[in-house]
MARMILO-783594 format. One line per field, with one value per residue (C-alpha): residue in three letters; x, y, z. Coordinates in nm, 3 decimals. Each point is the difference from the previous one (the first is absolute). Layout:
REM MARMILO-783594
residuo	[ALA, ...]
x	[X, ...]
y	[Y, ...]
z	[Z, ...]
REM end
This chain:
REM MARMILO-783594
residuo	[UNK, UNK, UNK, UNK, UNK, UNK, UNK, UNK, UNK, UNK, UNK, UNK, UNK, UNK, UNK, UNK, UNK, UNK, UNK, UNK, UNK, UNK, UNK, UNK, UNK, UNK, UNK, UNK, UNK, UNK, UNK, UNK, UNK, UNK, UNK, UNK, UNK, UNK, UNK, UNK, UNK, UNK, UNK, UNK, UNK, UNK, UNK, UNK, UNK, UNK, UNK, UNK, UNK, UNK, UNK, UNK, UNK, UNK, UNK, UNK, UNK, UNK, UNK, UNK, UNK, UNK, UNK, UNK, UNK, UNK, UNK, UNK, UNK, UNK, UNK, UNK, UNK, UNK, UNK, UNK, UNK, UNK, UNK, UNK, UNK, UNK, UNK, UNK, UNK, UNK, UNK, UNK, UNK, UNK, UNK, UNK, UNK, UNK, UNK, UNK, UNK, UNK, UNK, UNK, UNK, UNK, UNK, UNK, UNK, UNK, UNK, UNK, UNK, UNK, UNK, UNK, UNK, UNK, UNK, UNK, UNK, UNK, UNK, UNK, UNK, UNK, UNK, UNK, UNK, UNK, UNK, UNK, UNK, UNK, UNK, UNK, UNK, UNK, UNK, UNK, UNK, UNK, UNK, UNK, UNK, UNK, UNK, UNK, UNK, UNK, UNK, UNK, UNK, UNK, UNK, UNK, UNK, UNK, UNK, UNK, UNK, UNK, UNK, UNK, UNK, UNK, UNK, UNK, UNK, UNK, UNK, UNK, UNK, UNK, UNK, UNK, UNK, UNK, UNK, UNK, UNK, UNK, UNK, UNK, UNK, UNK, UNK, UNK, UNK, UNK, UNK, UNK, UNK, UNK, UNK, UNK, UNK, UNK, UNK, UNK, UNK, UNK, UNK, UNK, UNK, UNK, UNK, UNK, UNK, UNK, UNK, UNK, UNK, UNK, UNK, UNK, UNK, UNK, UNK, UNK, UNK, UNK, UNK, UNK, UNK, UNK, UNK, UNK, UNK, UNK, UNK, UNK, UNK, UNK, UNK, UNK, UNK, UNK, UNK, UNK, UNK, UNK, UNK, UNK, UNK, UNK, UNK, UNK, UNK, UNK, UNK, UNK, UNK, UNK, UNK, UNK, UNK, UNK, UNK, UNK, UNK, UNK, UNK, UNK, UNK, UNK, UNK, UNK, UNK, UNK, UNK, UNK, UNK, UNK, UNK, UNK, UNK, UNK, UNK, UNK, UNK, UNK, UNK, UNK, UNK, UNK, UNK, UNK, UNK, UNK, UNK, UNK, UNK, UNK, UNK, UNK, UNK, UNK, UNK, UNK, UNK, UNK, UNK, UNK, UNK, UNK, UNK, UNK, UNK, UNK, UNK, UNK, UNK, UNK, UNK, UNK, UNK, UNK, UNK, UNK, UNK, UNK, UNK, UNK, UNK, UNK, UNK, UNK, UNK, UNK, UNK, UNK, UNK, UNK, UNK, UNK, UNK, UNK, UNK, UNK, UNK, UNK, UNK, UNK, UNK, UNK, UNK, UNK, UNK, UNK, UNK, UNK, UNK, UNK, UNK, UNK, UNK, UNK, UNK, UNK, UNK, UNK, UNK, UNK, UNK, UNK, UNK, UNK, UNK, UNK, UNK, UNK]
x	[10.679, 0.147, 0.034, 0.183, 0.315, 0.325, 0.393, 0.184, 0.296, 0.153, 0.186, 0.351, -0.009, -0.103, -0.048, 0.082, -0.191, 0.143, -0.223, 0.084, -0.036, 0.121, -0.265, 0.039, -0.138, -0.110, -0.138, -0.145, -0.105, -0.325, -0.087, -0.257, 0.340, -0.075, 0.240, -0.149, 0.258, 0.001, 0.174, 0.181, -0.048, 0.275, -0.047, -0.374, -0.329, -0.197, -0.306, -0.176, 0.053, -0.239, -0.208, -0.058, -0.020, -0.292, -0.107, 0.012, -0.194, -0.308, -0.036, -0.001, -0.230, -0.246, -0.006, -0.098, -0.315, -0.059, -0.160, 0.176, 0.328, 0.003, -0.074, 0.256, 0.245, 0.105, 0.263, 0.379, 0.250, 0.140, 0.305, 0.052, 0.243, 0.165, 0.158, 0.291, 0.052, -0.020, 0.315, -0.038, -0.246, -0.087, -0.203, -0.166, 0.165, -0.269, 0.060, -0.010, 0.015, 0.239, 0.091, -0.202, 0.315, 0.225, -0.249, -0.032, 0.408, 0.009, -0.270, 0.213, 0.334, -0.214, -0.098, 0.329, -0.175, 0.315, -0.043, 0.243, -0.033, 0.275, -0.157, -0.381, 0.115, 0.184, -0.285, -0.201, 0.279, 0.018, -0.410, 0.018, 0.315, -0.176, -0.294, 0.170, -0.131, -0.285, -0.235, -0.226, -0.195, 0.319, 0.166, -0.308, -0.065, 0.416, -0.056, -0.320, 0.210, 0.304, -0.247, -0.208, 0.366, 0.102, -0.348, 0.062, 0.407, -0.160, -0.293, -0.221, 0.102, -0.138, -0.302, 0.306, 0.013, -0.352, 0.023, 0.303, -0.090, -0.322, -0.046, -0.337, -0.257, -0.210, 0.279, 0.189, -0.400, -0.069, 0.357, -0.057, -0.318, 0.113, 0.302, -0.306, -0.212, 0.261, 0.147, -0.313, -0.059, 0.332, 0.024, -0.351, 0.150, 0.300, -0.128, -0.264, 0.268, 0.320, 0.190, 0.335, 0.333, -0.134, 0.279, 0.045, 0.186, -0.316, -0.224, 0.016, -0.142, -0.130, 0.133, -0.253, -0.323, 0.116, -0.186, 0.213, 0.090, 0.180, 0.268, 0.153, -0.252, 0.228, -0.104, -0.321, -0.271, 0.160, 0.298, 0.124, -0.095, 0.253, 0.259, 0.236, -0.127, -0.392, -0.183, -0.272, -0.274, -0.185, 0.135, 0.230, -0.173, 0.307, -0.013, 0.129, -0.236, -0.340, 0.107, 0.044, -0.335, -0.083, -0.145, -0.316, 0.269, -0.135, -0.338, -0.081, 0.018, 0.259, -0.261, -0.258, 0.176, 0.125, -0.366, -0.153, 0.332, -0.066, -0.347, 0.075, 0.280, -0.251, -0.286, 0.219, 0.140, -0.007, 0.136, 0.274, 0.132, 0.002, 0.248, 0.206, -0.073, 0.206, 0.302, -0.126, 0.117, 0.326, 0.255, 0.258, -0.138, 0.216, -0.266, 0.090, -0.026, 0.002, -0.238, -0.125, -0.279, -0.180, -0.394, -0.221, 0.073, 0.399, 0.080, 0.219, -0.161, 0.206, -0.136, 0.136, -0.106, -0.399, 0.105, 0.119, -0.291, -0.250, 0.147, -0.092, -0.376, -0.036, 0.148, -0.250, -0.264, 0.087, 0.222, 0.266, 0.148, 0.167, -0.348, -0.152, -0.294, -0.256, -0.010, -0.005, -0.165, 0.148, 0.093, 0.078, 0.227, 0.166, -0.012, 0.185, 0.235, 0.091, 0.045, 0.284, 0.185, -0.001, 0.048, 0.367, 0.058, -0.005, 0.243, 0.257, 0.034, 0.110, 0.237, 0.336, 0.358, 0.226, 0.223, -0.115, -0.307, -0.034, -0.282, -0.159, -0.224, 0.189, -0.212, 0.313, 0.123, 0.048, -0.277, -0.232, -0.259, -0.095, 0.286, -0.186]
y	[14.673, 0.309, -0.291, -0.220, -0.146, 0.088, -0.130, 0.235, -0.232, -0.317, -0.183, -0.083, -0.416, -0.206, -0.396, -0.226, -0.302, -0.301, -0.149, -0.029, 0.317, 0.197, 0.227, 0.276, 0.142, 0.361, 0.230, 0.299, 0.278, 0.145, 0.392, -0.116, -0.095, -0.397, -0.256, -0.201, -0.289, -0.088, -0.335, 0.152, -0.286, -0.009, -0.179, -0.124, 0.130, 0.097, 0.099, -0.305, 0.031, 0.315, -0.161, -0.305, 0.221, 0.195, -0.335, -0.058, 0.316, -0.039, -0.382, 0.154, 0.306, -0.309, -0.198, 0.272, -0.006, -0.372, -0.036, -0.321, 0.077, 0.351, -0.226, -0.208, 0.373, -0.255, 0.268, -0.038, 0.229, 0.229, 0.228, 0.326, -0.112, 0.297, -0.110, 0.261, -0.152, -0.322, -0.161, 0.147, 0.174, 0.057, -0.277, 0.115, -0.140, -0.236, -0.045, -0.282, -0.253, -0.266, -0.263, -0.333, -0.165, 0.117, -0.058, -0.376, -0.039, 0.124, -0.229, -0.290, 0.122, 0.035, -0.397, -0.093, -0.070, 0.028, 0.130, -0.066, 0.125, -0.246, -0.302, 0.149, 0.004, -0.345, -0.177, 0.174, -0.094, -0.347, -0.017, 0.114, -0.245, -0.321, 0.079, 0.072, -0.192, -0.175, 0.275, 0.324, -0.204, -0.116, 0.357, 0.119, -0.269, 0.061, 0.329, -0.067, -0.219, 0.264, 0.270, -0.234, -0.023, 0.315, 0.110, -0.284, 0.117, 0.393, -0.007, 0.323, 0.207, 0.351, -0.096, 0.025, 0.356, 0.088, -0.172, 0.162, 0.367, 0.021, -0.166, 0.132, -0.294, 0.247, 0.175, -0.283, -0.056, 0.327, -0.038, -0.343, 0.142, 0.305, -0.196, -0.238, 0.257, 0.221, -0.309, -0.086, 0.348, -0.037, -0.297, 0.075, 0.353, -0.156, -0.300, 0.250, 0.235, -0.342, 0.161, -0.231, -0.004, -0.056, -0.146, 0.034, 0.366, 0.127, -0.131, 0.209, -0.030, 0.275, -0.060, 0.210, -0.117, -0.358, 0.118, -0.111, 0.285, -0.036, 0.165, 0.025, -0.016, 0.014, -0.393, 0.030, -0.093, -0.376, 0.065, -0.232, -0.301, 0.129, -0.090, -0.273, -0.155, 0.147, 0.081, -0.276, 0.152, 0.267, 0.170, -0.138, -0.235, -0.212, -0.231, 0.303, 0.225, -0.253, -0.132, 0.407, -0.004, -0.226, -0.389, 0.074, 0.088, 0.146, -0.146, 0.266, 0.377, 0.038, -0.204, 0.231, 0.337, -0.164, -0.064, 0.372, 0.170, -0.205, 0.094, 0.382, -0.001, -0.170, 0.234, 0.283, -0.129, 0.275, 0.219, -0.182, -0.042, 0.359, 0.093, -0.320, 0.106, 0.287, -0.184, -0.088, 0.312, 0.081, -0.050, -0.020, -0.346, -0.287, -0.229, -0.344, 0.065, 0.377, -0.052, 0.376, 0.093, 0.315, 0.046, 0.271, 0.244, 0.007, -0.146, -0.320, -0.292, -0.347, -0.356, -0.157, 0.253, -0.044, -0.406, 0.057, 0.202, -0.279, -0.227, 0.212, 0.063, -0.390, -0.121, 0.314, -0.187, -0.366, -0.137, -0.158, -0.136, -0.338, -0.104, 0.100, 0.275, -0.075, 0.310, -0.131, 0.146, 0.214, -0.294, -0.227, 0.202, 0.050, -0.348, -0.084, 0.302, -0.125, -0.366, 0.129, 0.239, -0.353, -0.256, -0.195, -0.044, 0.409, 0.071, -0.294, 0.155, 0.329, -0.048, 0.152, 0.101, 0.280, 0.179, 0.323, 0.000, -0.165, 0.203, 0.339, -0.055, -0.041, -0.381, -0.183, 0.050, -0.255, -0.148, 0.080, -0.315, -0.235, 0.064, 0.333]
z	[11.102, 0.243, 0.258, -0.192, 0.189, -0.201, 0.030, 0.225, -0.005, 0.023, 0.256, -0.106, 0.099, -0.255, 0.009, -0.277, -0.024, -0.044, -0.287, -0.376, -0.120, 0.339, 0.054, 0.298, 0.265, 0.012, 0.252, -0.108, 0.222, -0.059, 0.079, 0.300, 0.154, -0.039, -0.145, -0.317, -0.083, -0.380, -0.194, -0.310, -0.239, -0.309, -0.350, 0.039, -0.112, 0.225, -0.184, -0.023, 0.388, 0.012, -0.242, 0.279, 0.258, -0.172, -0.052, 0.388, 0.103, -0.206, 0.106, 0.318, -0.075, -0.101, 0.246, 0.206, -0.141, 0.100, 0.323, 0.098, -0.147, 0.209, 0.339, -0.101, -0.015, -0.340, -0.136, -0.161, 0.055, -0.193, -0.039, -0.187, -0.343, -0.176, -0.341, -0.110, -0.337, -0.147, 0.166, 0.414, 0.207, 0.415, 0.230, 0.269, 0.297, 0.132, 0.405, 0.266, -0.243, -0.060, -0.336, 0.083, -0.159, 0.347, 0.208, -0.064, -0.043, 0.360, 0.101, -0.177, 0.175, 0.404, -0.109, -0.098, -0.379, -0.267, -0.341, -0.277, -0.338, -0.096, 0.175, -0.145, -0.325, -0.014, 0.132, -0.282, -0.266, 0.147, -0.018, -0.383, -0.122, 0.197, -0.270, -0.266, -0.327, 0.102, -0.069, 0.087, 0.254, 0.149, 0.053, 0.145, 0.239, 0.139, 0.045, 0.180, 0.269, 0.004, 0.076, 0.186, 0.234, 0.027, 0.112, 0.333, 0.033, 0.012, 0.192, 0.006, 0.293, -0.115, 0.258, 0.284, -0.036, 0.043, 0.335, 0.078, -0.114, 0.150, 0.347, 0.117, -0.144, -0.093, -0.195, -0.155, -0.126, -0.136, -0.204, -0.169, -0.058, -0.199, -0.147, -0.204, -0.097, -0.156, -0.173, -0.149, -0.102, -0.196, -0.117, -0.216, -0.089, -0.108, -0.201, -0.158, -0.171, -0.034, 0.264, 0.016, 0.174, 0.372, 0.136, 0.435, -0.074, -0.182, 0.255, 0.377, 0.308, 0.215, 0.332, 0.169, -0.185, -0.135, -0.348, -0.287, -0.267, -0.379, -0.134, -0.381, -0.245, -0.302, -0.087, -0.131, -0.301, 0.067, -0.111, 0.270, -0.228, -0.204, 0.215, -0.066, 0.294, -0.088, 0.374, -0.032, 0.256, 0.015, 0.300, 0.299, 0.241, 0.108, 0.334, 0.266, -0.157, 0.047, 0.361, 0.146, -0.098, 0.284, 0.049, -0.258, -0.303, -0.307, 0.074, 0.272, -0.051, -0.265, -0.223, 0.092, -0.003, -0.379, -0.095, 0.104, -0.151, -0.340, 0.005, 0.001, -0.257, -0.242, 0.125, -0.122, -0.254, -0.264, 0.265, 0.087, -0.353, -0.086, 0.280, -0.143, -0.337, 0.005, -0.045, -0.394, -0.108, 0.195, -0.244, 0.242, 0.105, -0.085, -0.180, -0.055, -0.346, -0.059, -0.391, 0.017, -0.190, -0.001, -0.021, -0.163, 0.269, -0.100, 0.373, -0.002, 0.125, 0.138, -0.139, 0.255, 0.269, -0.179, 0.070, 0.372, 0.096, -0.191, 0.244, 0.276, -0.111, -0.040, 0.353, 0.178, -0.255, 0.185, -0.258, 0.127, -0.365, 0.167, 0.044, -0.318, -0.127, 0.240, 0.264, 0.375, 0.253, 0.251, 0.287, -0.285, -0.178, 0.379, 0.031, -0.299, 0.029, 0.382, -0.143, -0.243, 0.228, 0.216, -0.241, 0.076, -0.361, -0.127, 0.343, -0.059, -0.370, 0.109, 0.230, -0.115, 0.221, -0.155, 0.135, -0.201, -0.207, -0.361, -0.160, -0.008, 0.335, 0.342, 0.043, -0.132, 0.380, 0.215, 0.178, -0.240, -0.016, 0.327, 0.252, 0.181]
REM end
């Protein structure tokens, strides 16, 4: 388009992040004389990010089109992803927002709440070694009380900084407000397409709206139950998460919001999986197992892609394979989803603390199961 917005420059300060892969911060400055910043990401894919994203934009074209999800403004939000090969690309630099994960270590800190990995992690080692030998049950049932613990020694406090960031009643309302409805809204998106690694720096806040919004969506198709600690639920619903929602929990408008966003993605189901399709035939990929195989038309096809995206047609069908053949209904399947994401058993198991990450997605940080 003529009116397109072009780079006329850039400005000469970059910030390096301080995560793993030490991404930076760019500022670009467009020919309408505006300044667009951009995070340069090095050594990761991002095209399974744009995938998502497309993902994203038609759940949210579709919901449109419901009457009660439109009054309900039930929307995610998304960020432009430009892949510039298969190993770095630019991020749209998404604004007022900040990493859930710093937000409740400064709630800790104002309540005088201390966190140690160390002390975590030898409370966990202590809680494995006491079982030791007397069985599966055993293990399961120690873990249980460790995470049972930690949950009392690091209470939720995420529901602090509502209060604090929006002091008008009417405000601090309108915030929790958007903060469950866009949760929901993710939390079904995610599950639908096994998006994984949603650890506290994945997870932001908007700290003008409240509404929650994702990030990363390189751990997908499950592959987080391929972890050496395998992600157990279906998508994060840990203790600070359920009590920002307010004194009604999950049973209130997140459950709701969950129900009418389910309810659309299997409505448009076929739709759905043809924007997530596309990925079957990207041989730049990295498939679990790569088995290629080409069909009549000469274009080479992915077993384990045809597998992944199976997966995805029979959870938007109300299978949820832990609980057998038999489809659910749309509350049940909610219902049963909800009960996993909560269940004390799946979160004890995937607790893990490293000091730099063990496997190929970022959820062998620290913190990574109960504590947050």
């Amino acid at each position: 388009a003529e009116d397109a917005v072009t780079i006329d420059g850039w400005e000469d300060h970059v910030d390096v992040l301080s995560s793993l892969m030490r991404p930076k911060k760019v500022v670009v400055i467009g020919s309408d004389g505006q300044r667009y910043p951009l995070l340069a990401k090095p050594k990761d894919d991002l095209r399974k990010d744009t995938r998502m994203i497309e993902f994203m934009t038609l759940a949210n074209r579709l919901m449109l089109r419901s009457a009660q999800c439109r009054r309900r403004r039930l929307e995610v939000r998304c960020y432009g992803v430009t892949p510039l090969g298969d190993d770095s690309g630019l991020i749209e630099w998404a604004a007022n927002v900040l990493p859930i994960r710093s937000v409740v270590k400064e709630q800790w800190d104002q309540s005088r709440v201390s966190y140690s990995h160390h002390e975590v992690r030898a409370k966990y080692d202590a809680a494995k070694v006491a079982a030791a030998g007397r069985g599966e049950k055993a293990r399961v049932d120690a873990l249980a009380r460790w995470c049972e613990g930690m949950m009392k020694d690091l209470p939720p406090v995420l529901h602090l900084w509502f209060v604090e960031s929006f002091r008008a009643p009417s405000a601090w309302f309108d915030a929790r407000l958007s903060y469950a409805r866009s949760l929901g809204v993710m939390s079904m998106l995610g599950y639908a397409v096994g998006l994984g690694d949603r650890h506290l720096e994945n997870l932001l806040i908007d700290a003008t709206s409240g509404a929650a919004m994702h990030v990363d969506f390189g751990c997908l198709f499950d592959h987080g139950l391929n972890l050496e600690h395998p992600e157990r639920v279906p998508f994060r619903l840990t203790q600070n998460l359920i009590h920002a929602m307010g004194v009604t929990g999950v049973e209130g408008v997140f459950r709701r919001v969950c129900e009418l966003t389910l309810e659309q993605l299997r409505t448009h189901r076929e739709a759905l999986l043809d924007v997530i399709g596309t990925l079957r035939h990207d041989p730049l990929v990295d498939w679990r197992k790569r088995n290629a195989q080409e069909d009549e038309s000469g274009v080479k096809d992915s077993a384990e892609a045809t597998k992944e995206l199976k997966k995805i047609d029979s959870k938007l069908n109300g299978i949820i394979e832990s609980r057998g053949p038999t489809p659910l209904t749309v509350s049940g399947q909610v219902q049963a989803l909800i009960a996993e994401a909560t269940d004390i058993n799946n979160l004890s198991q995937m607790y893990i603390c490293a000091d730099r990450p063990t496997t190929s997605c970022s959820a062998a940080r620290a913190a990574r199961g109960c504590v947050g």
